[in-house]
C-alpha positions as CSV (number, residue, x, y, z in Angstrom):
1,X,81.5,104.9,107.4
2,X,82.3,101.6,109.3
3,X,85.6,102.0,111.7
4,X,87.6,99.2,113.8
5,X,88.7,99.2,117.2
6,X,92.9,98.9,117.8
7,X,93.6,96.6,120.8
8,X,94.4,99.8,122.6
9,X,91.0,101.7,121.7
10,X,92.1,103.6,119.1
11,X,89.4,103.4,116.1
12,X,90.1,103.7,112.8
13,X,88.2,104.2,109.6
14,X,87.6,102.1,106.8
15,X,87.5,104.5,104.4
16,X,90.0,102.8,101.7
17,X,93.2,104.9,103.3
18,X,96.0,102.5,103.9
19,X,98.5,105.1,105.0
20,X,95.8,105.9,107.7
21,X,95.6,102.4,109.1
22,X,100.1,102.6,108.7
23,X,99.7,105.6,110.6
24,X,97.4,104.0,113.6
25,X,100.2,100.9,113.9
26,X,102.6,103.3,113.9
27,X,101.2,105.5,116.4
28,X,99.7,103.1,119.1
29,X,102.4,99.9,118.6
30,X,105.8,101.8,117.9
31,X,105.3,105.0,119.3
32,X,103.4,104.0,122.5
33,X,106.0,101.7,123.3
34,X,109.1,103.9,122.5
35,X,110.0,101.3,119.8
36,X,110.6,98.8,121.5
37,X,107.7,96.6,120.1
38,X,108.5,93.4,119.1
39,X,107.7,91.3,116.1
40,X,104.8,89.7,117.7
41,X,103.3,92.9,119.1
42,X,103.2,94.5,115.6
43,X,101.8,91.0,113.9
44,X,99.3,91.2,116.6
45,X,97.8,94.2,116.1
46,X,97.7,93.4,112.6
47,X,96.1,90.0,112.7
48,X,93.8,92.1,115.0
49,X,92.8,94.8,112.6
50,X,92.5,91.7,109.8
51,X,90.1,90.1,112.0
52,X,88.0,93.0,111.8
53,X,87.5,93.6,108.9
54,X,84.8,92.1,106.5
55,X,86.5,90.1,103.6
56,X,85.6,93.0,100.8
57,X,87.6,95.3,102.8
58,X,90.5,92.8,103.4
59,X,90.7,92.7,99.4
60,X,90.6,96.2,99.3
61,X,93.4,97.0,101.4
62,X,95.4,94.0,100.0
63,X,94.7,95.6,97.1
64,X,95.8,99.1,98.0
65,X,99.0,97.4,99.8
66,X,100.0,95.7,96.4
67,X,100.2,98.9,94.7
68,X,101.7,100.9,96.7
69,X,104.7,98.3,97.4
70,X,104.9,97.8,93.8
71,X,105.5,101.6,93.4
72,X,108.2,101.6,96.2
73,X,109.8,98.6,94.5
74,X,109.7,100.6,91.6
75,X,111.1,103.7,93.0
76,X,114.2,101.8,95.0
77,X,115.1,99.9,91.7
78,X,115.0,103.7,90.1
79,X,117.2,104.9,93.2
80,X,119.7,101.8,92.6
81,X,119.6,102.3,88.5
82,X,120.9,106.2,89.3
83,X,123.5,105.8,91.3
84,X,125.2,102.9,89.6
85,X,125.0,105.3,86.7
86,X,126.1,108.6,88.5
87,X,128.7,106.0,90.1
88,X,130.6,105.2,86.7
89,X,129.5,108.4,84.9
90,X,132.8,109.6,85.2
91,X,134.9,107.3,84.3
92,X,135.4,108.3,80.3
């Protein structure tokens, strides 16, 4: 399996797993840096890991990141139905 290098040396493999790749960004840009990362360090790293990557596995993850953003869209707009209707519930 095929792994990148993070701008800090940390590699990571590209074995499909988005939440893995979330994980490393997390790890070595917020946590190293006691979250106080900015914008552009985050982007960065990003850009970084994008470079990296061959243009199959760029649609891969894109793909991956779609669906799982559509299913946390999906699960906030759930969150919001529920508690407008808990909210007037009881009002009768």
């Amino acid at each position: 399996m095929r792994s990148i290098t993070m701008r800090g040396g940390r590699r990571i493999p590209l074995d499909g797993d988005l939440l893995a790749i979330l994980e490393a960004l997390y790890q070595e840009v917020s946590v190293r840096s006691e979250f106080r990362n900015t914008y552009e360090t985050m982007m960065g790293e990003i850009t970084h890991i994008a470079d990296a990557m061959t243009e199959e596995e760029r649609r891969r993850y894109l793909i991956e990141s779609l669906f799982l953003n559509v299913v946390r869209y999906e699960n906030e707009r759930l969150a919001a139905f529920l508690k407008m209707v808990e909210s007037s519930g009881g009002d009768d």
